[in-house]
One Martini backbone bead per residue (centre of mass of N, CA, C, O) as a GRO file, in nm:
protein
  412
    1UNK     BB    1  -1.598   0.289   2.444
    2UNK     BB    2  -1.543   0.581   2.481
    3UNK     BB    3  -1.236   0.594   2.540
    4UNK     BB    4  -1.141   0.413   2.315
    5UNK     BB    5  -1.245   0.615   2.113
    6UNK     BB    6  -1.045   0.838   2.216
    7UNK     BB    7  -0.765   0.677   2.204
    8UNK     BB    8  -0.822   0.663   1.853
    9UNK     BB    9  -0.967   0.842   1.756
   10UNK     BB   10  -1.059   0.978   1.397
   11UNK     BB   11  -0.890   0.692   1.339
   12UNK     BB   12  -1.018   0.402   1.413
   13UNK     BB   13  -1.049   0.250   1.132
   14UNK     BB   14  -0.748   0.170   1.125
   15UNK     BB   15  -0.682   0.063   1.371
   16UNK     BB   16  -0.889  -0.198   1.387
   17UNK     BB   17  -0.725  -0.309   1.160
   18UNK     BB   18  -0.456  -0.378   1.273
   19UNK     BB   19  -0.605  -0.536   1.498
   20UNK     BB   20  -0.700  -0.742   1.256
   21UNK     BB   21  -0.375  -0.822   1.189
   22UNK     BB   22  -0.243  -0.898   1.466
   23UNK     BB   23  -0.490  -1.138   1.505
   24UNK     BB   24  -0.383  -1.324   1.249
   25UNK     BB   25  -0.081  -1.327   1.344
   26UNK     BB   26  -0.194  -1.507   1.597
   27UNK     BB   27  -0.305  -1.714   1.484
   28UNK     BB   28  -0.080  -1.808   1.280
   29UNK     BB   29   0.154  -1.853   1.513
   30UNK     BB   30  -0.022  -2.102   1.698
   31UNK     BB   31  -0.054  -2.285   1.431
   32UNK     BB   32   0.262  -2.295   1.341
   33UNK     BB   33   0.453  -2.281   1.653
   34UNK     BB   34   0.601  -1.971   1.603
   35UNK     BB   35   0.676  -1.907   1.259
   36UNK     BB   36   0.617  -1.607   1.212
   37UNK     BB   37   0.750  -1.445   1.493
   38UNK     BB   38   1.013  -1.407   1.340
   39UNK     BB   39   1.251  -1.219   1.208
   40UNK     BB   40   1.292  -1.363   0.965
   41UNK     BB   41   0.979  -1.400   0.859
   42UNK     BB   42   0.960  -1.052   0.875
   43UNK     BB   43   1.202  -1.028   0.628
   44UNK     BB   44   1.027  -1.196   0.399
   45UNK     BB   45   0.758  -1.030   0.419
   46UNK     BB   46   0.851  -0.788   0.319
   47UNK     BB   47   1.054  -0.820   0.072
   48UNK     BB   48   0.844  -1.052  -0.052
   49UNK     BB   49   0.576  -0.786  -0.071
   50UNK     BB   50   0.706  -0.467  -0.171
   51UNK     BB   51   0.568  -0.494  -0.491
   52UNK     BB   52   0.283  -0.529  -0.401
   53UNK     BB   53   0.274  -0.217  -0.235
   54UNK     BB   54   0.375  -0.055  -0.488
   55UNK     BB   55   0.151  -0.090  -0.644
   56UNK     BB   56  -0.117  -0.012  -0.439
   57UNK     BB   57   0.006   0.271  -0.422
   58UNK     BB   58  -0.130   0.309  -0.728
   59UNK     BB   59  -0.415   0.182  -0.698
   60UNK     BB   60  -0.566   0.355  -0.552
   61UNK     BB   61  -0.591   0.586  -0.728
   62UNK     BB   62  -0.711   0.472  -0.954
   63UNK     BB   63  -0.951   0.373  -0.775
   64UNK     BB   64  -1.044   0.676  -0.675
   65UNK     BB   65  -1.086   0.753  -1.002
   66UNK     BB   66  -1.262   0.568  -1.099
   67UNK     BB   67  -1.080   0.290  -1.173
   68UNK     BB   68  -0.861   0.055  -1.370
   69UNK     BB   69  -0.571  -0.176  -1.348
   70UNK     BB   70  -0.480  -0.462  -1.565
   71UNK     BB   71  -0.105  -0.394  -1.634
   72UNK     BB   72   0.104  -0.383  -1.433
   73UNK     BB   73   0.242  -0.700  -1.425
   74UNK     BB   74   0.327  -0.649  -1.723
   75UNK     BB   75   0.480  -0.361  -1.710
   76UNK     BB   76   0.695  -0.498  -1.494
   77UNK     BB   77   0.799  -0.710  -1.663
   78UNK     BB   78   0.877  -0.537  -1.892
   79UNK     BB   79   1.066  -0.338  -1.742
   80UNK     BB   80   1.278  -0.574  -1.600
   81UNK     BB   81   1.348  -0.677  -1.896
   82UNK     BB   82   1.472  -0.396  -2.022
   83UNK     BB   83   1.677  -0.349  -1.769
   84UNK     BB   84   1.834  -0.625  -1.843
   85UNK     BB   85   1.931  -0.622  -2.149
   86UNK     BB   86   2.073  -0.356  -2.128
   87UNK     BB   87   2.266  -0.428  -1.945
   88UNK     BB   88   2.399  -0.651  -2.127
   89UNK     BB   89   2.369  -0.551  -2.449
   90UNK     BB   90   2.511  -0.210  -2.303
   91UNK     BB   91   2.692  -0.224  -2.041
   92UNK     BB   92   2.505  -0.090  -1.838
   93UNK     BB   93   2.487   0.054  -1.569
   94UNK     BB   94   2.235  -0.037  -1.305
   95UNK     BB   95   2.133   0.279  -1.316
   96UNK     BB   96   2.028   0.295  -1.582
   97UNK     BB   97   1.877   0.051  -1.659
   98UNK     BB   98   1.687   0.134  -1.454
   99UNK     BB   99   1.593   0.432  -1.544
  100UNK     BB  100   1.472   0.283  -1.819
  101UNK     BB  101   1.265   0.129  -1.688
  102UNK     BB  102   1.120   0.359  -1.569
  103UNK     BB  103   1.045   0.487  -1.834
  104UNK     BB  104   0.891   0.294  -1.960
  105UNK     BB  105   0.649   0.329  -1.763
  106UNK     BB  106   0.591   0.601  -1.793
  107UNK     BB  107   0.517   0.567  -2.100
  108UNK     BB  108   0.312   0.375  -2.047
  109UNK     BB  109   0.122   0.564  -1.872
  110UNK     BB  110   0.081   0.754  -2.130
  111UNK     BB  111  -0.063   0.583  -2.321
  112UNK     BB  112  -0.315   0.502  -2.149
  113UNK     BB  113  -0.379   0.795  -2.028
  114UNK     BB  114  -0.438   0.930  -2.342
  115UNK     BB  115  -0.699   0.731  -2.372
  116UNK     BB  116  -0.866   0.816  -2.128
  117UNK     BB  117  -0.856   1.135  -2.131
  118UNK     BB  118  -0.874   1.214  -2.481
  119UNK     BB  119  -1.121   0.939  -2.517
  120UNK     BB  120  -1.257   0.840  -2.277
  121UNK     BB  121  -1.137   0.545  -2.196
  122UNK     BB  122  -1.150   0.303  -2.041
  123UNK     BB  123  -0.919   0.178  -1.798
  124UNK     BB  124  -1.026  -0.166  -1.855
  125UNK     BB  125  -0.914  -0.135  -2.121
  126UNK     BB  126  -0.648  -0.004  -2.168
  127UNK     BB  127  -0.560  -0.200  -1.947
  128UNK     BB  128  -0.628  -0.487  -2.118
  129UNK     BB  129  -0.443  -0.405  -2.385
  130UNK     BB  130  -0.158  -0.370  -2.223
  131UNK     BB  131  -0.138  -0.654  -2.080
  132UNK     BB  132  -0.113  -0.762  -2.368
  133UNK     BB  133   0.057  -0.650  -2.461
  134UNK     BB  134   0.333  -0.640  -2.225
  135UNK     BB  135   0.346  -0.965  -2.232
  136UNK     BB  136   0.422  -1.012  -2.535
  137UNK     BB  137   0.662  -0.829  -2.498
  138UNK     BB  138   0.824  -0.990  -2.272
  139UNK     BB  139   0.856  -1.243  -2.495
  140UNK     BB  140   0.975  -1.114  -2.734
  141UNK     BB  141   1.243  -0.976  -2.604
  142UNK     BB  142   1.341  -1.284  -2.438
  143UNK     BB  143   1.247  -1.560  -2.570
  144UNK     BB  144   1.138  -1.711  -2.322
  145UNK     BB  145   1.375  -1.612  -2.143
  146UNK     BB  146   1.630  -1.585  -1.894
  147UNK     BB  147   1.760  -1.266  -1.785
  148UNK     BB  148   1.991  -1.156  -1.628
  149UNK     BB  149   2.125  -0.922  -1.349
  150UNK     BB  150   2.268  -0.748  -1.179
  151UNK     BB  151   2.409  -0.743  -0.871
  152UNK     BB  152   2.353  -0.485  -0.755
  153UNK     BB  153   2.043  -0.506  -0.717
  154UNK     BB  154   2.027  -0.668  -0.463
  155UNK     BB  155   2.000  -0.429  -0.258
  156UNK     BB  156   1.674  -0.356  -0.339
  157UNK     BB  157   1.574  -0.697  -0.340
  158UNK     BB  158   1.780  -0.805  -0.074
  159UNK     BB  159   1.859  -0.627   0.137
  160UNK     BB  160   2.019  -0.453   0.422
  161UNK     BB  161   2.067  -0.270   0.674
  162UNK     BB  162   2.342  -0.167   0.788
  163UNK     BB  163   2.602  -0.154   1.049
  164UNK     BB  164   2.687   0.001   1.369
  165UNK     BB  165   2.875   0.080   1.608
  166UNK     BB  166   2.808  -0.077   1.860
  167UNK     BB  167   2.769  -0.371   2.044
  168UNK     BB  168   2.404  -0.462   2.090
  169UNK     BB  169   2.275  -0.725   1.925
  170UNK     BB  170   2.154  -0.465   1.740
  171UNK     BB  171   2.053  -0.312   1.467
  172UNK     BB  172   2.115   0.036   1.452
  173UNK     BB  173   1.968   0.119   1.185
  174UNK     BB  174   1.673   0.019   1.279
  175UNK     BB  175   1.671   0.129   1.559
  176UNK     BB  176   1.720   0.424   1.434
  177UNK     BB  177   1.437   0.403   1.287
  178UNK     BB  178   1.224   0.382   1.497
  179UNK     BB  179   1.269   0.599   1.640
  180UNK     BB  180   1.177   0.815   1.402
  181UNK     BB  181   0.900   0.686   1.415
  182UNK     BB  182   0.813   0.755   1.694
  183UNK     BB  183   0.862   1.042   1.697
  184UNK     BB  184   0.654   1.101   1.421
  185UNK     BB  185   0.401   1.013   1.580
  186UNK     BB  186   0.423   1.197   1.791
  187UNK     BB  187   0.407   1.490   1.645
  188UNK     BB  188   0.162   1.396   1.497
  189UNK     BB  189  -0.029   1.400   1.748
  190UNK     BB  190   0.025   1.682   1.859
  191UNK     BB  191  -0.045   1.849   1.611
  192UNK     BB  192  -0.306   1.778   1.560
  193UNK     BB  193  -0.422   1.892   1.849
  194UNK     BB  194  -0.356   2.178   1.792
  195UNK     BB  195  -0.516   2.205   1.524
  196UNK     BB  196  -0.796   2.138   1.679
  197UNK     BB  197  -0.802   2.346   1.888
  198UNK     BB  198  -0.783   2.610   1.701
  199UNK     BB  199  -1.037   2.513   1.531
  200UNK     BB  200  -1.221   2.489   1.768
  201UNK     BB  201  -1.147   2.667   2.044
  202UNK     BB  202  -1.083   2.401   2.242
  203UNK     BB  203  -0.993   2.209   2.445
  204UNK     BB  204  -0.798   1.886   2.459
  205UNK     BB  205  -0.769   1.608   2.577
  206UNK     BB  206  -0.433   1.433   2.642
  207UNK     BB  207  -0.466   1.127   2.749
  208UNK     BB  208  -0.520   0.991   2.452
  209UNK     BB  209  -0.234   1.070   2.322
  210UNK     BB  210  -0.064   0.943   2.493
  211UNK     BB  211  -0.183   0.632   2.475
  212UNK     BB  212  -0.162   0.604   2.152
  213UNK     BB  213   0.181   0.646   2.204
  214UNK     BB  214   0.222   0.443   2.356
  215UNK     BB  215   0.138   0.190   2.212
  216UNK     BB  216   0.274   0.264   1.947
  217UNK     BB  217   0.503   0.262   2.027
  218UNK     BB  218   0.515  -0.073   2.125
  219UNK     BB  219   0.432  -0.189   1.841
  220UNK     BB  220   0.720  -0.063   1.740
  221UNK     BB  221   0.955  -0.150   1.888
  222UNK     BB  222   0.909  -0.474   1.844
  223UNK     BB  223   0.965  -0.432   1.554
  224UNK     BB  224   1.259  -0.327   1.599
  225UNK     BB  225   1.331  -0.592   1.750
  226UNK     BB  226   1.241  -0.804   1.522
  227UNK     BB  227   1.473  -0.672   1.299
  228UNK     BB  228   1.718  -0.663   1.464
  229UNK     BB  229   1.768  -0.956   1.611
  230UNK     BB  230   1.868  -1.123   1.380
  231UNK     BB  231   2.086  -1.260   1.226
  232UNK     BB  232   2.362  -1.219   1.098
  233UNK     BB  233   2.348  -0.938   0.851
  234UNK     BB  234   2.046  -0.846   0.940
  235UNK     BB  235   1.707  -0.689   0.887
  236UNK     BB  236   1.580  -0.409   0.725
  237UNK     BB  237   1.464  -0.392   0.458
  238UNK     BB  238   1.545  -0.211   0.171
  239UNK     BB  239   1.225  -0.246   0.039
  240UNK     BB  240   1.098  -0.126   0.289
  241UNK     BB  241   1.208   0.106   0.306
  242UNK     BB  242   1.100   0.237   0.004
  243UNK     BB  243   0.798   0.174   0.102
  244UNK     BB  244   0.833   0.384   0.330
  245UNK     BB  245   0.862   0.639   0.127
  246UNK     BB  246   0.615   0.614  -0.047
  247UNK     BB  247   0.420   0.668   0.181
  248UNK     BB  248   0.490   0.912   0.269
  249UNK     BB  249   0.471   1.063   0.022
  250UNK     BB  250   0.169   0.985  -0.077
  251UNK     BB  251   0.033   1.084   0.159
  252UNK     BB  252   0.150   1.399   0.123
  253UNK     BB  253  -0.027   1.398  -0.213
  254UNK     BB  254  -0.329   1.306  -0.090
  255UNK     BB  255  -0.354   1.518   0.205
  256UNK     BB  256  -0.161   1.791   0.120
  257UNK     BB  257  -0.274   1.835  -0.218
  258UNK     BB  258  -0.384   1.946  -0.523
  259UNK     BB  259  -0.403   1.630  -0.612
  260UNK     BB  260  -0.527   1.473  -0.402
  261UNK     BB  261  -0.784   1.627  -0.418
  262UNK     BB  262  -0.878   1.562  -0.699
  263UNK     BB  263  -0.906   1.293  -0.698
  264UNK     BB  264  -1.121   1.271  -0.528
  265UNK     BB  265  -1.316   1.478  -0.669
  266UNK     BB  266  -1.312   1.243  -0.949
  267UNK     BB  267  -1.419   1.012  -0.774
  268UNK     BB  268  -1.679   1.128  -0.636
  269UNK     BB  269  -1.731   1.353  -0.869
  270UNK     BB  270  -1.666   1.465  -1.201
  271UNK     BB  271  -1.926   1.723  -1.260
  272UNK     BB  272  -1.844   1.857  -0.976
  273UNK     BB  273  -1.506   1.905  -1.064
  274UNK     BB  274  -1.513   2.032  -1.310
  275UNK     BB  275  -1.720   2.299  -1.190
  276UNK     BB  276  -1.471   2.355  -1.014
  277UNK     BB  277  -1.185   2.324  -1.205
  278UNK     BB  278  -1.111   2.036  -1.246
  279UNK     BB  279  -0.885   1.841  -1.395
  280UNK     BB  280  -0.928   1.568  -1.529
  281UNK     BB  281  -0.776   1.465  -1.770
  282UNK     BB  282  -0.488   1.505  -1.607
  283UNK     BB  283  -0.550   1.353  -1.352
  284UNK     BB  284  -0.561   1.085  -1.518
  285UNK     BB  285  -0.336   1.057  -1.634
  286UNK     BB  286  -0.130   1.099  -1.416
  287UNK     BB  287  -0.209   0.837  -1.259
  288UNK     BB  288  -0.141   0.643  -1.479
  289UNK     BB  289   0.143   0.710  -1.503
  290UNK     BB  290   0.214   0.646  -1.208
  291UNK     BB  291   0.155   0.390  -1.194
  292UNK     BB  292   0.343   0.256  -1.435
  293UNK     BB  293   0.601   0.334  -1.271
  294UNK     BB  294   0.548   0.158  -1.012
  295UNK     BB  295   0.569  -0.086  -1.154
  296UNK     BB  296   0.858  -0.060  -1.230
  297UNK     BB  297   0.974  -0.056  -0.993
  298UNK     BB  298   0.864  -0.342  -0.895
  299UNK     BB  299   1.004  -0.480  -1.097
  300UNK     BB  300   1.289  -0.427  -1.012
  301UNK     BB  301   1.272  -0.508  -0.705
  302UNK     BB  302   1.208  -0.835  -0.823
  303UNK     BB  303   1.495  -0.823  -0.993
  304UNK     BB  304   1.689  -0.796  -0.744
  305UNK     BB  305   1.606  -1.068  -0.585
  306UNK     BB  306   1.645  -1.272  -0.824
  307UNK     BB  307   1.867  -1.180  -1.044
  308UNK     BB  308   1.627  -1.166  -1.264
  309UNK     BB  309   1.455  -1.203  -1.608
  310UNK     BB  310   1.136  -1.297  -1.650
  311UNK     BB  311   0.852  -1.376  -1.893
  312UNK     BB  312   0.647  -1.404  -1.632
  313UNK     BB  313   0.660  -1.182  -1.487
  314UNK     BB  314   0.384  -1.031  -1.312
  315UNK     BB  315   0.191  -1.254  -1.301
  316UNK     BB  316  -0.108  -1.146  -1.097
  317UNK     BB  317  -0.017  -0.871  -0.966
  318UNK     BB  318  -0.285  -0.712  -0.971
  319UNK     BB  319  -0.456  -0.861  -0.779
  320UNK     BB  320  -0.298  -0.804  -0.509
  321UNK     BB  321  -0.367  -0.481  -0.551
  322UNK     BB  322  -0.669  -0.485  -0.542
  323UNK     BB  323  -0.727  -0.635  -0.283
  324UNK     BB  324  -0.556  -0.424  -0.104
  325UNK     BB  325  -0.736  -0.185  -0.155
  326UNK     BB  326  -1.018  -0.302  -0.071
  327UNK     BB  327  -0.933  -0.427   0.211
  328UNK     BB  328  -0.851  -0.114   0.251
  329UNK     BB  329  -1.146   0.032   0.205
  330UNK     BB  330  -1.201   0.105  -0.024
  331UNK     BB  331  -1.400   0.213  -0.330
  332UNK     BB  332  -1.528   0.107  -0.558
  333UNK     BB  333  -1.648   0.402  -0.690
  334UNK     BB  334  -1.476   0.597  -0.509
  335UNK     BB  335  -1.358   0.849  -0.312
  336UNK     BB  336  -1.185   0.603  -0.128
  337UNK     BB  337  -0.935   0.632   0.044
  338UNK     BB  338  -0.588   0.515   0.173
  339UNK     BB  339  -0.239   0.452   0.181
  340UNK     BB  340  -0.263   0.285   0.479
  341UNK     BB  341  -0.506   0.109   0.436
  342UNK     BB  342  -0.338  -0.023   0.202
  343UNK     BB  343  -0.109  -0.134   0.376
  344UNK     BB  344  -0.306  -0.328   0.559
  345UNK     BB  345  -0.420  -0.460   0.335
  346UNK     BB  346  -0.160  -0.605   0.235
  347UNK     BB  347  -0.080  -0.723   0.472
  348UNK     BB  348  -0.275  -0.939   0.498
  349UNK     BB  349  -0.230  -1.104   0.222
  350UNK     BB  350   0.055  -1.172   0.357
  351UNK     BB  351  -0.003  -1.309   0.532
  352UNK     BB  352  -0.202  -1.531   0.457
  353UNK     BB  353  -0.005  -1.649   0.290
  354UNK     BB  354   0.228  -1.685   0.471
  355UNK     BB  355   0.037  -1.907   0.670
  356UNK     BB  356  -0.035  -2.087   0.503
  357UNK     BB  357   0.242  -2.191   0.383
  358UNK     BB  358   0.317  -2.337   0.673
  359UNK     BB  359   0.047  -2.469   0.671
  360UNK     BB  360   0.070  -2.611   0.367
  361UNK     BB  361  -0.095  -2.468   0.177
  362UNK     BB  362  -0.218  -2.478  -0.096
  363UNK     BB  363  -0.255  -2.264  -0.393
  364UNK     BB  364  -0.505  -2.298  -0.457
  365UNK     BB  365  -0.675  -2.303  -0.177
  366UNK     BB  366  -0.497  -1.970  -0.154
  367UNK     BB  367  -0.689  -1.865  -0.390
  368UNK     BB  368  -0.981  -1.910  -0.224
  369UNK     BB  369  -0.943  -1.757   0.024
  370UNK     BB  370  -0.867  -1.469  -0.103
  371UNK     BB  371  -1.141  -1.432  -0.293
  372UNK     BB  372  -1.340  -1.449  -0.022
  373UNK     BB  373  -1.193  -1.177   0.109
  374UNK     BB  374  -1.262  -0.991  -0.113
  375UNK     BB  375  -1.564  -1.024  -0.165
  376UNK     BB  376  -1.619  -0.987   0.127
  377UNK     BB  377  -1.505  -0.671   0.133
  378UNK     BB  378  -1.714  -0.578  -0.083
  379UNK     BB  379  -1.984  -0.662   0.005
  380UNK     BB  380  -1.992  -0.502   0.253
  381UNK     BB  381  -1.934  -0.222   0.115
  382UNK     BB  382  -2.216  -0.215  -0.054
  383UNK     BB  383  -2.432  -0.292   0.175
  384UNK     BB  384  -2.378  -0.007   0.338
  385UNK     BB  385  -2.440   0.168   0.103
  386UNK     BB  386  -2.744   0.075   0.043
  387UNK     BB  387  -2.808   0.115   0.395
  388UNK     BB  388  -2.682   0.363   0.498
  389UNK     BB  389  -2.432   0.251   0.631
  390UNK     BB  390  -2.142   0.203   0.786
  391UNK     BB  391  -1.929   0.039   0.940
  392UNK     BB  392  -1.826  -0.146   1.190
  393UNK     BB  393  -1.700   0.050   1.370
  394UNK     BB  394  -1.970   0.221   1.387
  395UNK     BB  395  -2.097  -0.008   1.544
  396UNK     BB  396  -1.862  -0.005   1.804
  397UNK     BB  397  -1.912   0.353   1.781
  398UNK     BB  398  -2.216   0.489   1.831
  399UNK     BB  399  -2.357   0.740   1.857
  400UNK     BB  400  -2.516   1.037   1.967
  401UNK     BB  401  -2.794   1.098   1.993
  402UNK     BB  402  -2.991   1.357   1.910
  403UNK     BB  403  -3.252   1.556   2.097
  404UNK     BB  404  -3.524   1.675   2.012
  405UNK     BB  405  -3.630   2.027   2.057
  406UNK     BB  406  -3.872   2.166   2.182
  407UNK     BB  407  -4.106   2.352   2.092
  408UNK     BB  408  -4.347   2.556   2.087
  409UNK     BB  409  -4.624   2.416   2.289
  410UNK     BB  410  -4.428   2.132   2.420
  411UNK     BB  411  -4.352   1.942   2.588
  412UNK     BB  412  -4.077   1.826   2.761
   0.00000   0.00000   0.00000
């Protein structure tokens, strides 16, 4: 356990997360007799569930500054039938268009935090109410037909990635994805150490970093051989890419900006972030805005895929995001939660989807166990808080306790 424990690091809770999402995905992998890990079903499992993973990542930022956003998955929709009916209705091409939705977007959050921030109105209420407006008004202006979206859009909603170079029988774009996400955590990782070592004064042993790297490495490899090697024409999907790029911009906006520092101190206490400085009100907006852009862009990217704007889109998908922020360990209360554990954990839930759906469980029944798998996970995340206990992880790797120094005149 101690070993293990070093060559997991000081992150060893996110990594038994993967831990548990690739147990999931072989035990339901076994169940439906080798249908989960395909090339082609994990490219449905990506492209199919990218529009809540970026929901996923702007509901966490709301969830550690204790709030809640109930209004995503209309504003989503909204935003994507405005994009859309735009595109028809003043021949606009589909960047315009698109461009056009992230703005509704945008509006949509700056009036939503505007009650937050303004007149500290919980976020509860405003985006319950916002949730009303937009899903409204996306039946209103829809007149509750589906209206058709440009053809371009489909390359962001179910596009992948082009092949180039010699034919080596794996699409060479994702190949060289791989590589490059190899390399970027090989760095990370050194960087890390390196860090370690001079904050700390003492060197580091190499061995549990390297093994970290190897073993990484060799389950980005898998993934990059499996979304590569599917049938002519496909690759790794275009909407995963950007759920890439939106994963690491969110991760280095929280963990090593001064506005990811405010978010996490206005989760964690807001009369002691006040005292300190940090401007509450603006965190609350600037995070409402951001939430409900990402929502249109969600938005966008659902209907790039469908290649239409229905006036049902969008319905639902808040409790998704919700789910997957929990399940990827946030606290209730807010001030805890990373960008990576919550893509973790709507992992779990698209896989869960996924899986159910293979072994042919209906939507109810799949409704049901989503329900007890989220509840279970915020209870026991209150239980462990309550008890003033750890993690599960802390219990499978339980620290060492120092024994108390004796006094003088007493025996040791």
């Amino acid at each position: 356990m101690k070993h293990l424990k070093q060559i997991l690091g000081t992150e060893f809770r996110q990594f038994t997360m993967v831990i548990a999402l690739v147990a999931l995905i072989i035990i339901f992998n076994i169940a439906t007799g080798g249908k989960v890990v395909t090339p082609s079903n994990f490219q449905n499992l990506l492209s199919g569930n990218a529009y809540v993973l970026v929901l996923a990542v702007g509901m966490l930022m709301v969830i550690v500054i204790g709030q809640i956003d109930l209004s995503v998955g209309s504003v989503a929709g909204f935003a994507g039938m405005v994009m859309a009916l735009s595109a028809r209705e003043f021949n606009l091409p589909w960047w315009v268009a698109a461009l056009i939705g992230l703005a509704v977007g945008a509006i949509a959050g700056a009036w939503q935090g505007f009650w937050l921030a303004r007149f500290n109105i919980p976020g509860f209420i405003t985006t319950l109410g916002g949730m009303m407006i937009f899903r409204g008004g996306v039946i209103w202006i829809s007149k509750s037909i589906s209206v058709p979206a440009p053809e371009e859009l489909k390359i962001i909603g179910a596009g992948y990635l082009p092949d180039w170079g010699p034919n080596t029988g794996l699409n060479n774009s994702t190949v060289l994805l791989g590589l490059l996400a190899i390399a970027a955590f090989t760095w990370s990782q050194l960087h890390k150490r390196r860090r370690i070592e001079k904050l700390s004064g003492k060197k580091e042993p190499l061995w549990p970093v390297l093994v970290r790297i190897v073993l990484v490495g060799l389950v980005i490899g898998y993934i990059t051989w499996l979304y590569s090697s599917g049938r002519p024409g496909t690759s790794f999907p275009v909407p995963g890419l950007i759920l890439v790029v939106l994963v690491i911009i969110y991760h280095i906006i929280t963990q090593r900006t001064r506005f990811g520092r405010h978010i996490y101190a206005v989760g964690g206490n807001k009369s002691a972030a006040t005292l300190s400085g940090v401007n509450v009100r603006r965190t609350y907006f600037l995070t409402m805005l951001n939430m409900s852009f990402l929502a249109a862009l969600a938005g966008i990217i659902f209907v790039g895929r469908s290649v239409a704007a229905g006036p049902s889109d969008g319905t639902g998908w808040e409790l998704d995001a919700i789910a997957s922020v929990f399940i990827g360990g946030a606290a209730v209360s807010g001030g805890i939660g990373t960008v990576i554990a919550t893509m973790v954990g709507g992992m779990v839930m698209a896989v869960l989807n996924n899986g159910l759906q293979l072994l042919g469980v209906g939507a109810d029944r799949t409704q049901v166990i989503k329900g007890f798998v989220l509840l279970a996970a915020v209870v026991f995340d209150v239980y462990n808080k309550q008890r003033g206990r750890g993690s599960i992880t802390g219990r499978l790797f339980p620290a060492k306790q120092e024994q108390p120094k004796p006094t003088e005149g007493t025996p040791a």
